[in-house]
N, C-alpha and C positions, 0 to 999 in steps of 0.2 A: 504494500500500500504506500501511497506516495501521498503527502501532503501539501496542498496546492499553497502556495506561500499566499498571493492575491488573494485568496477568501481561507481564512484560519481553521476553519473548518471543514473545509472539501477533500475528496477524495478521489484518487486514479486506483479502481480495483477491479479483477476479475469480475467479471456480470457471473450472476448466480441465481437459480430457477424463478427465484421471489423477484426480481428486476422485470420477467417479461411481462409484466401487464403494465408497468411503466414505460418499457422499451416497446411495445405496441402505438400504448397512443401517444408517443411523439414521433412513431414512425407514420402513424396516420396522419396526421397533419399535413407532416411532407406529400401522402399519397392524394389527400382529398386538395388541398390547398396549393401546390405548385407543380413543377417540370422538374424539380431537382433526381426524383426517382419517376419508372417509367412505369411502376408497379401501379396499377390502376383500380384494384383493390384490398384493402387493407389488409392483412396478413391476421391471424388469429394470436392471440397471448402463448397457443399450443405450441404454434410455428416458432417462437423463440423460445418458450420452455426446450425444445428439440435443435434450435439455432445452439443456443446457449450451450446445452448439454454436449457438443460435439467440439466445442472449442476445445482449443490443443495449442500442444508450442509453436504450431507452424499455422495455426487457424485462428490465433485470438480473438477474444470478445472482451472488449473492458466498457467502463459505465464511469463517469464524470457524477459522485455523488459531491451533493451539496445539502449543507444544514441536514441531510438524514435525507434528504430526495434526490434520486436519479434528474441530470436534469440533462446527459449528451449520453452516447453512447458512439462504439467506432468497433468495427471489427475488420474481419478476413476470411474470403471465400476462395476458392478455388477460380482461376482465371477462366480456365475450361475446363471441357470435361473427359479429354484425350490428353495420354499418360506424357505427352512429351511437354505439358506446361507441368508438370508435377514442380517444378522451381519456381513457379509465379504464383501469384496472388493478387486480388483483387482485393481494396481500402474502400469501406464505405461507414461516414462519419454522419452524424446526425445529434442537431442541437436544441431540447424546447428552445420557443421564441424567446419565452422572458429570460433565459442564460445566454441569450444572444450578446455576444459582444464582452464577452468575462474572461476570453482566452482558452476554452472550455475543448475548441474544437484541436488548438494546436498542441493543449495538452495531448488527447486524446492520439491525434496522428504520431507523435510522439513515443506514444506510450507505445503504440502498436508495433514502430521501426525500433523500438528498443528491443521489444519483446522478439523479433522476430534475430534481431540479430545471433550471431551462434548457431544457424538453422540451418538448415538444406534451403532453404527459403533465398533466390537469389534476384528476384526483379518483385517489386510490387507496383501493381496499374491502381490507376484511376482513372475510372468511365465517367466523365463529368456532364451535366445537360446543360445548354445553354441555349440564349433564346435563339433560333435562327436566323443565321445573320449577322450576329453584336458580334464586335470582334473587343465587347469591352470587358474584360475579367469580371466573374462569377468571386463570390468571397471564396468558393472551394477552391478556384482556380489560384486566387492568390495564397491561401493557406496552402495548398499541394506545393507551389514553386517555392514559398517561406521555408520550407523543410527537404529543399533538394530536388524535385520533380522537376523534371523537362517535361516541353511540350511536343509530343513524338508524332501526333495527330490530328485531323479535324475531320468528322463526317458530319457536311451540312446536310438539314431538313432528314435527317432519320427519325426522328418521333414524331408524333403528333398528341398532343396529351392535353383534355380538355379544351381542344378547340386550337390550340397552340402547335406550331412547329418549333422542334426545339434539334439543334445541335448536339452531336458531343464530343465532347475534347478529352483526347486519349494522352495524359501524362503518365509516368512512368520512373521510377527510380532504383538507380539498382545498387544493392546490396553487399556488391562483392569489394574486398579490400580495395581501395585506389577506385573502386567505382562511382 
């Protein structure tokens, strides 16, 4: 556990079964309310009791507790699902509104490229959405390059999500010494 200096009481810890029905509706939010994820509905509390439970050293899940509340969470999926990405990884961060802006998220990316270090784990992506079109940095965009991510990619107009076309910008950082 790590202690957030900026709020005296916050926390960087392992997500644990009791965190999914937190970690649901701040993921819902994202899914009802923006382009940020393409998931277009909400995932069940069960989905991350089972998300959660399969975290590993090469898979993390951590969770941004504040005052005794979940308020970000950030994990690590598998890039694909053919044996030759088995060394990549896929970051995906997520912050309630009101912990917007606490540093909550860079904690969090942090914690995950800490965590992963030591690992068989040698490149991790980031699938980012953006509006399509804007070539003006998304906040993920700039927390991703704040912590080393290049920008390796762009596929315009691939989503469409609530009426919107959205971008997304494929960053990437890798892991290996001198990398």
């Amino acid at each position: 556990m790590t202690t957030d200096p900026a709020a005296p009481t916050g926390v960087l810890r392992p997500a644990a079964a009791q965190d999914a029905e937190r970690v649901a509706a701040i993921f819902a939010g994202y899914v009802l309310q923006s382009i940020a994820t393409f998931v277009e509905e909400p995932p069940s509390d069960e989905h991350w009791r089972t998300r959660i439970a399969a975290a590993g050293p090469t898979l993390p899940f951590l969770v941004a507790e504040v005052d005794g509340e979940v308020e970000g969470f950030a994990y690590t999926a598998p890039f694909r699902p053919h044996a030759a990405y088995r060394y990549t990884v896929e970051d995906s961060i997520y912050i309630a509104p009101e912990a917007a802006g606490r540093g909550l998220g860079s904690r969090l990316l942090a914690g995950l490229l800490d965590a992963l270090h030591g690992t068989e784990i040698r490149q991790v992506v980031a699938v980012i959405a953006a509006i399509a079109g804007s070539r003006h940095d998304t906040p993920s965009i700039v927390l991703h390059r704040r912590l080393g991510f290049v920008e390796v990619g762009r596929m315009p107009s691939v989503g469409n999500k609530n009426g919107q076309w959205a971008d997304t910008v494929l960053m990437q950082a890798d892991l290996r010494p001198g990398g």
